[in-house]
ChimeraX commands (.cxc) that place a marker at each C-alpha (Angstrom):
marker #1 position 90.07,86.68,86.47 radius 0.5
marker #1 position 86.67,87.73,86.90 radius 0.5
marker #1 position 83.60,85.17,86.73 radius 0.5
marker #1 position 81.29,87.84,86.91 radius 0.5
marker #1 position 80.05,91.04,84.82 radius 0.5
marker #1 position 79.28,93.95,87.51 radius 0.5
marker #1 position 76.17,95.97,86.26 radius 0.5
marker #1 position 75.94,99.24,87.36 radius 0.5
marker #1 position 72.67,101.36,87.68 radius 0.5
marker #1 position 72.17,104.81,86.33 radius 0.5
marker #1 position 69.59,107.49,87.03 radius 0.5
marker #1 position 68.95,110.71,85.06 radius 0.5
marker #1 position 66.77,112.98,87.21 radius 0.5
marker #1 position 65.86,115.72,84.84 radius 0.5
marker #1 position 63.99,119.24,86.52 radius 0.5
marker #1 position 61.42,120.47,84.33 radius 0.5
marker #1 position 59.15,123.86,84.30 radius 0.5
marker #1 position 57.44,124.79,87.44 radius 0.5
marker #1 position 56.00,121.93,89.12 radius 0.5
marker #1 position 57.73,119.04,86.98 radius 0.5
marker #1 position 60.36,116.75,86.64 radius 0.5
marker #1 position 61.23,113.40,84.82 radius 0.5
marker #1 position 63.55,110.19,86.08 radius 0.5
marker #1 position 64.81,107.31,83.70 radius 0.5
marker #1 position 66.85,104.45,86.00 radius 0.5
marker #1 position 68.25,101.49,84.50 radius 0.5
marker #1 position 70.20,98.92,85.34 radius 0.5
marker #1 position 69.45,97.35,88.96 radius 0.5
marker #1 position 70.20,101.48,90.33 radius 0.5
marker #1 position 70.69,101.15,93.46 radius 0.5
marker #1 position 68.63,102.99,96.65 radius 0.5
marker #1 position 67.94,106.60,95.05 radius 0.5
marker #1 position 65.04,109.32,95.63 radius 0.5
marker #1 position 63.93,112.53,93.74 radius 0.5
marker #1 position 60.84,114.90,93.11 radius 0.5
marker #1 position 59.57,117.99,93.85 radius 0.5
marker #1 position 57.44,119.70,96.63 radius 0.5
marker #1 position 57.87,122.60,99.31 radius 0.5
marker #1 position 60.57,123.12,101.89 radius 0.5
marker #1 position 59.14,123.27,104.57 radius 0.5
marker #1 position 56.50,120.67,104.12 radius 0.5
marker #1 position 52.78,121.19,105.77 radius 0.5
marker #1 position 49.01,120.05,106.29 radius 0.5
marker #1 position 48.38,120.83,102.69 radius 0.5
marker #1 position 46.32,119.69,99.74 radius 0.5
marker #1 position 48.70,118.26,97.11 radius 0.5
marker #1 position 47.41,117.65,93.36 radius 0.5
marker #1 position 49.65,115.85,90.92 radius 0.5
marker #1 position 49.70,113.62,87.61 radius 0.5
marker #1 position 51.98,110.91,86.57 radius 0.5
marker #1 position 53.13,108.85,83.80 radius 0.5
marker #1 position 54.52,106.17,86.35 radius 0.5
marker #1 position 56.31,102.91,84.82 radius 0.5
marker #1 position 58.50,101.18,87.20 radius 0.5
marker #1 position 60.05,97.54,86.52 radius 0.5
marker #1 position 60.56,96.23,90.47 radius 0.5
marker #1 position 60.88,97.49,93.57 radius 0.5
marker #1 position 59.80,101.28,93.10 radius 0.5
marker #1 position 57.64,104.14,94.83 radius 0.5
marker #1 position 55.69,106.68,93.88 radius 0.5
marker #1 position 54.94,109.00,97.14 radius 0.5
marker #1 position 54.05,112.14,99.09 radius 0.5
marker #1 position 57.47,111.70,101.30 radius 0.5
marker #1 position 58.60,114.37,104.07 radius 0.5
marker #1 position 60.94,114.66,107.03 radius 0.5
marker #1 position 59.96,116.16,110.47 radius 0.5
marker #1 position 62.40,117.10,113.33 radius 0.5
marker #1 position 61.72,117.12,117.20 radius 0.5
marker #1 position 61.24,114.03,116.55 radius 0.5
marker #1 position 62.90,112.95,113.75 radius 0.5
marker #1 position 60.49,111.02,111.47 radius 0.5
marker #1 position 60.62,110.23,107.44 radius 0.5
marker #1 position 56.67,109.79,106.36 radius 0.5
marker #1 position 55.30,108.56,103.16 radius 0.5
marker #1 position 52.03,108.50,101.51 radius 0.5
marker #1 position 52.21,105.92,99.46 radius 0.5
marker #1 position 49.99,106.17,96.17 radius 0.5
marker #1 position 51.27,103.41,93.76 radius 0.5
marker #1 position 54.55,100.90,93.81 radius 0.5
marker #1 position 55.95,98.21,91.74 radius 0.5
marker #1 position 56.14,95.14,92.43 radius 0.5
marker #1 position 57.42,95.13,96.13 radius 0.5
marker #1 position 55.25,96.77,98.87 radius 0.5
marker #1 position 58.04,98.36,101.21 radius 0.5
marker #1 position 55.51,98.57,104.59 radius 0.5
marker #1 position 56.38,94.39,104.35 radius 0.5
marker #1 position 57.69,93.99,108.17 radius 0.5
marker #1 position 56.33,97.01,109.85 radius 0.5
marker #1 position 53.67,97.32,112.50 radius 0.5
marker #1 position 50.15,97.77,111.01 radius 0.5
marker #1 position 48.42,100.46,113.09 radius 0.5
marker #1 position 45.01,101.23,111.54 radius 0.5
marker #1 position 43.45,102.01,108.06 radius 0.5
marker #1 position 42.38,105.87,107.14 radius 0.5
marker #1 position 39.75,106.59,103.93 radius 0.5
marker #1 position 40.86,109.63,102.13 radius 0.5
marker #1 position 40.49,110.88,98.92 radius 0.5
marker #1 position 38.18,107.68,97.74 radius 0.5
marker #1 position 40.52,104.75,98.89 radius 0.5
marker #1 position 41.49,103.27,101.92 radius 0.5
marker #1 position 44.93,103.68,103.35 radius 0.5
marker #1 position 47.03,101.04,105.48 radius 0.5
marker #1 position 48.77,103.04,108.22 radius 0.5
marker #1 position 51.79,101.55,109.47 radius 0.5
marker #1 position 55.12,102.50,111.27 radius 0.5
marker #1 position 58.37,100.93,111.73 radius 0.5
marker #1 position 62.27,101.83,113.17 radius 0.5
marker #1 position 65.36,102.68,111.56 radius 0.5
marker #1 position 68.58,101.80,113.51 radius 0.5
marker #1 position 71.24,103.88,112.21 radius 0.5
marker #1 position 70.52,104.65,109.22 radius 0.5
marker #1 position 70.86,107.52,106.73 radius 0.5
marker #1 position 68.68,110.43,107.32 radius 0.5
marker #1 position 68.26,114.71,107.01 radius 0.5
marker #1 position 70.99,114.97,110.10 radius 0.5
marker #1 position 72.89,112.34,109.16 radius 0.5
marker #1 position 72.97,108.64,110.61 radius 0.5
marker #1 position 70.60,108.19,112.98 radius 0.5
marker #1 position 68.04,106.23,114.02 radius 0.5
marker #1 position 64.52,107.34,113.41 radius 0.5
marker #1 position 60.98,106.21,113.15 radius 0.5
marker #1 position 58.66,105.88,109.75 radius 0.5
marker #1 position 55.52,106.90,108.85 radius 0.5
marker #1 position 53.13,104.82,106.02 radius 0.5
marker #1 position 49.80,105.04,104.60 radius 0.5
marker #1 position 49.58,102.94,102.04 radius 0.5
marker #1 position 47.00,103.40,99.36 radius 0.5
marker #1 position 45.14,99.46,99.01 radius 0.5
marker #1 position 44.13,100.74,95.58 radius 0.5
marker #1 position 47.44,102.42,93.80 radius 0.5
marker #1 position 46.86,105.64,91.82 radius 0.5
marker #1 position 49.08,108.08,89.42 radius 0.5
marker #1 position 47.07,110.73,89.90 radius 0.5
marker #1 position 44.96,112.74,91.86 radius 0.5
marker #1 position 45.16,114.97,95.14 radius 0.5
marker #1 position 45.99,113.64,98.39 radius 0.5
marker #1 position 44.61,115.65,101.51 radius 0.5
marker #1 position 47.74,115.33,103.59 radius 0.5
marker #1 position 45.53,116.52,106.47 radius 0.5
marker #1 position 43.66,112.44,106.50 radius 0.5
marker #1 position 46.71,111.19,106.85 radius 0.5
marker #1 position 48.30,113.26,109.20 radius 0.5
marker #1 position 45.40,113.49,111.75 radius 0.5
marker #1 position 45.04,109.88,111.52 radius 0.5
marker #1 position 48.48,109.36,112.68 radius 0.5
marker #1 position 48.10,111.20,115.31 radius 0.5
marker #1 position 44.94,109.85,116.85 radius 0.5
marker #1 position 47.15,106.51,116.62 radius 0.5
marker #1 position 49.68,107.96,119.02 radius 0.5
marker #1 position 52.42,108.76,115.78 radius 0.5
marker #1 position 52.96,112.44,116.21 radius 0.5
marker #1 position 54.94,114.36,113.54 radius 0.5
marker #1 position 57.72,117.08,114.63 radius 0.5
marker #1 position 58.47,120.24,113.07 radius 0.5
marker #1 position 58.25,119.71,109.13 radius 0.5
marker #1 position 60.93,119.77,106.83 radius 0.5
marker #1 position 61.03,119.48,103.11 radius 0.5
marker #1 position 57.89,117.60,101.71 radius 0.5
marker #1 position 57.66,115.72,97.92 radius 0.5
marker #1 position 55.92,114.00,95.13 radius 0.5
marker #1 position 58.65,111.35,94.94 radius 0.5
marker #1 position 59.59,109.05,93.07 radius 0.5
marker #1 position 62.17,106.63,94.66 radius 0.5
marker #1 position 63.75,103.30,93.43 radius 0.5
marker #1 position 65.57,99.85,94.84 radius 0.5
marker #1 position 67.64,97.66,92.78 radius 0.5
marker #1 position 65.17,98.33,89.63 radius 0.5
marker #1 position 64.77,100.00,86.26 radius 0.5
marker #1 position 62.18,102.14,84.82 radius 0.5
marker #1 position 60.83,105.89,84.56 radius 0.5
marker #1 position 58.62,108.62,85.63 radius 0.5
marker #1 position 56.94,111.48,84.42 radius 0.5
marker #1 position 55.88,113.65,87.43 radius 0.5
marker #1 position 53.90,117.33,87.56 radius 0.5
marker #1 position 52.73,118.95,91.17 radius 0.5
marker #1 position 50.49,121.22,91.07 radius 0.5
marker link #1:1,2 radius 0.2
marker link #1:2,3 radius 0.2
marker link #1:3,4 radius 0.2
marker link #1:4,5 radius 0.2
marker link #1:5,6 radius 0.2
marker link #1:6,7 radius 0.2
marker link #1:7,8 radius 0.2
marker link #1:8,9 radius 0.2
marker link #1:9,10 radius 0.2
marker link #1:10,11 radius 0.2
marker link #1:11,12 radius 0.2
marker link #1:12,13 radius 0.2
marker link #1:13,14 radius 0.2
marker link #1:14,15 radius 0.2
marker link #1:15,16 radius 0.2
marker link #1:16,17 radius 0.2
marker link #1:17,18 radius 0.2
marker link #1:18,19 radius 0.2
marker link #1:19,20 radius 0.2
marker link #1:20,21 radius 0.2
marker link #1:21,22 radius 0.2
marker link #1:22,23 radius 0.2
marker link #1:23,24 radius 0.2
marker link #1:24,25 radius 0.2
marker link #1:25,26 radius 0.2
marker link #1:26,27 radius 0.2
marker link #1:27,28 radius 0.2
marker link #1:28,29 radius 0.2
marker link #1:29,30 radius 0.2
marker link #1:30,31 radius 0.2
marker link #1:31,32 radius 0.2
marker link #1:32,33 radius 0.2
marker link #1:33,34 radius 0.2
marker link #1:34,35 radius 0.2
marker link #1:35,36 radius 0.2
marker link #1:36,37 radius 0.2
marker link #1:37,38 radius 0.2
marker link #1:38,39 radius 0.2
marker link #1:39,40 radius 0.2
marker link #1:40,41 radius 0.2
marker link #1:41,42 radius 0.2
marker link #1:42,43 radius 0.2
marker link #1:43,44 radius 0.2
marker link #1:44,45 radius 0.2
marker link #1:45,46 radius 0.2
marker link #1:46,47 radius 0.2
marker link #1:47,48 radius 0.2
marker link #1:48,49 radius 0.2
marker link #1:49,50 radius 0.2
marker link #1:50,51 radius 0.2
marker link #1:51,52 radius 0.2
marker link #1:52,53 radius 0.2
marker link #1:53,54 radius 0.2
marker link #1:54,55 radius 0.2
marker link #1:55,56 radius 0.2
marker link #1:56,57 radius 0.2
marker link #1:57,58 radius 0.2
marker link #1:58,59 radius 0.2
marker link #1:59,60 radius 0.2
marker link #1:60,61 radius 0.2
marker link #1:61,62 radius 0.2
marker link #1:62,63 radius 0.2
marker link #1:63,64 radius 0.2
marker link #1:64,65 radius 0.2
marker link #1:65,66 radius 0.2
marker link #1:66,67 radius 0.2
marker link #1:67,68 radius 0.2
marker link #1:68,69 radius 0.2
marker link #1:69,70 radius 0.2
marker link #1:70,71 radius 0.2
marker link #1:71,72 radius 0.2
marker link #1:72,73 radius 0.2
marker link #1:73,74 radius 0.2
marker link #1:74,75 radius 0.2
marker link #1:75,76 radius 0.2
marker link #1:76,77 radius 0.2
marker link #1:77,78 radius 0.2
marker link #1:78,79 radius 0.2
marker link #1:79,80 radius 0.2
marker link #1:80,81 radius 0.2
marker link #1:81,82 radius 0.2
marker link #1:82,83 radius 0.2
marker link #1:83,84 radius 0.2
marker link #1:84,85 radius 0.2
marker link #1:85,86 radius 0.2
marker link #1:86,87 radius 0.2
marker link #1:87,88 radius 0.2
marker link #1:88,89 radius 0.2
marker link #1:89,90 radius 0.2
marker link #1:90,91 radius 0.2
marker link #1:91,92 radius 0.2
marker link #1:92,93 radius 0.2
marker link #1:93,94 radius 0.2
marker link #1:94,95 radius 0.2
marker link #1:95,96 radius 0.2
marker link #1:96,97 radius 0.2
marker link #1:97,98 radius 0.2
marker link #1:98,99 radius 0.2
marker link #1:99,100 radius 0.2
marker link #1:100,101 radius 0.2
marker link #1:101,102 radius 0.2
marker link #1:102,103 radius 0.2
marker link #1:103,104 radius 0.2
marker link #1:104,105 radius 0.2
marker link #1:105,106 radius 0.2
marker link #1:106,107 radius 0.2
marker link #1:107,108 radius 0.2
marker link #1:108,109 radius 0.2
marker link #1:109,110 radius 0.2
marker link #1:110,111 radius 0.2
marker link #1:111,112 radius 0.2
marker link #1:112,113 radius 0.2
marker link #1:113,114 radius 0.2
marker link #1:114,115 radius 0.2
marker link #1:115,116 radius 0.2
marker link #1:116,117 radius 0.2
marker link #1:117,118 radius 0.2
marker link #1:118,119 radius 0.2
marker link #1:119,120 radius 0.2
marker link #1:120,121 radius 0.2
marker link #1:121,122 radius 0.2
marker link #1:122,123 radius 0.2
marker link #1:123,124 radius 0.2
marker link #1:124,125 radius 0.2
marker link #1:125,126 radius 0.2
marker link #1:126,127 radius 0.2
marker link #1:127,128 radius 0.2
marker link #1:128,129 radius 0.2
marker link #1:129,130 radius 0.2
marker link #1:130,131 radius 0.2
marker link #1:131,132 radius 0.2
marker link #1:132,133 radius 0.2
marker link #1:133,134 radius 0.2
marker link #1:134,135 radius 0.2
marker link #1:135,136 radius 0.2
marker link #1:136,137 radius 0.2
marker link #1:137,138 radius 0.2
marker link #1:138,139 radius 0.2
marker link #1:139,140 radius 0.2
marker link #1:140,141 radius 0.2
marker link #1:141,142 radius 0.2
marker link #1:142,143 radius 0.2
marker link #1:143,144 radius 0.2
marker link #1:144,145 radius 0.2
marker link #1:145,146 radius 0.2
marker link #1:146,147 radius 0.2
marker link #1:147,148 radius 0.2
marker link #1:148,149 radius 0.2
marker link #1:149,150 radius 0.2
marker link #1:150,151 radius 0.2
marker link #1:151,152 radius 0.2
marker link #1:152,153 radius 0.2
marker link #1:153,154 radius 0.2
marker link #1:154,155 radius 0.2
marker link #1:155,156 radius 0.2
marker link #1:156,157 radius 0.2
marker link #1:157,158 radius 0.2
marker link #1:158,159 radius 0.2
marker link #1:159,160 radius 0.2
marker link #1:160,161 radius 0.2
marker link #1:161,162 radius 0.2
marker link #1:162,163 radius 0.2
marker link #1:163,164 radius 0.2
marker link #1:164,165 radius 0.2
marker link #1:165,166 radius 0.2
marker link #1:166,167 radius 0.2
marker link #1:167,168 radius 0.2
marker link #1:168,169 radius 0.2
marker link #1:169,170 radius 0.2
marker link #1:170,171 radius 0.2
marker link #1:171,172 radius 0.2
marker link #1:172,173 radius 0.2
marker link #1:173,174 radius 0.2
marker link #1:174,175 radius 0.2
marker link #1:175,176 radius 0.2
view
């Protein structure tokens, strides 16, 4: 006999017009990602708005993918209440778009990726001051990366995300 109710999480990721979409999780979800963007991703200047309410750990990003080498990047803008660049390597700090940015980088060992499991590096900025809107000039980040020695591959797709961890809440997301 059980001693124990399992709760299960739920996420409706709902597209809307153009540059849009909406996400509602509930119920401790478990790992999960979704947004919008450009495939393939590039040095571009990306505008967007947000009605952003998360309730734990949850993200609200510019995230991409780059091959030769493989490396999964975020430019992180606002989070809840768990800052996921705890346990990486702090590299440096960039200023862009009014704010300073934490830049840090970390390994994955085997873990789920764009060509399956693998194991990969990761790419953070991290905004000091969290935002739900505004542009971020992905240029900033990406040139300060690379002045640090973290060099991007050949890009892959590239999104306003909004990603969650073992938390509940929603998001209302346009890219312009």
């Amino acid at each position: 006999m059980p001693t124990r109710k399992e709760i299960k999480g739920a996420v409706t990721y709902t597209n809307g017009a153009a540059g849009s979409y909406g996400v509602v999780w509930s119920g401790n979800a478990g790992n999960w990602v979704g947004g919008k963007g450009w495939n393939p991703g590039s040095t571009r200047n990306i505008q967007y708005t947000a009605d952003y309410r998360p309730n734990g750990n949850s993200y609200l990003s510019v995230y991409g993918w780059t091959t030769s080498p493989l490396i999964e990047y975020y430019i992180f803008e606002s989070y809840g209440t768990y800052n996921s660049s705890a346990g990486a390597t702090k590299k440096g700090t960039v200023y862009s778009d009014g704010a300073t940015y934490d830049i840090l980088t970390a390994t994955r060992y085997n873990a789920p990726s764009i060509q399956g499991t693998k194991t990969f590096t990761q790419f953070w900025s991290v905004r000091q001051s969290k935002r739900t809107s505004g542009t971020v000039t992905t240029a900033n980040h990406f040139n300060a990366w690379k002045n640090l020695g973290m060099n991007l591959g050949t890009h892959n797709y590239q999104i306003i995300a909004t990603e969650g961890y073992q938390s509940s809440g929603s998001a209302t997301v346009t890219v312009k």
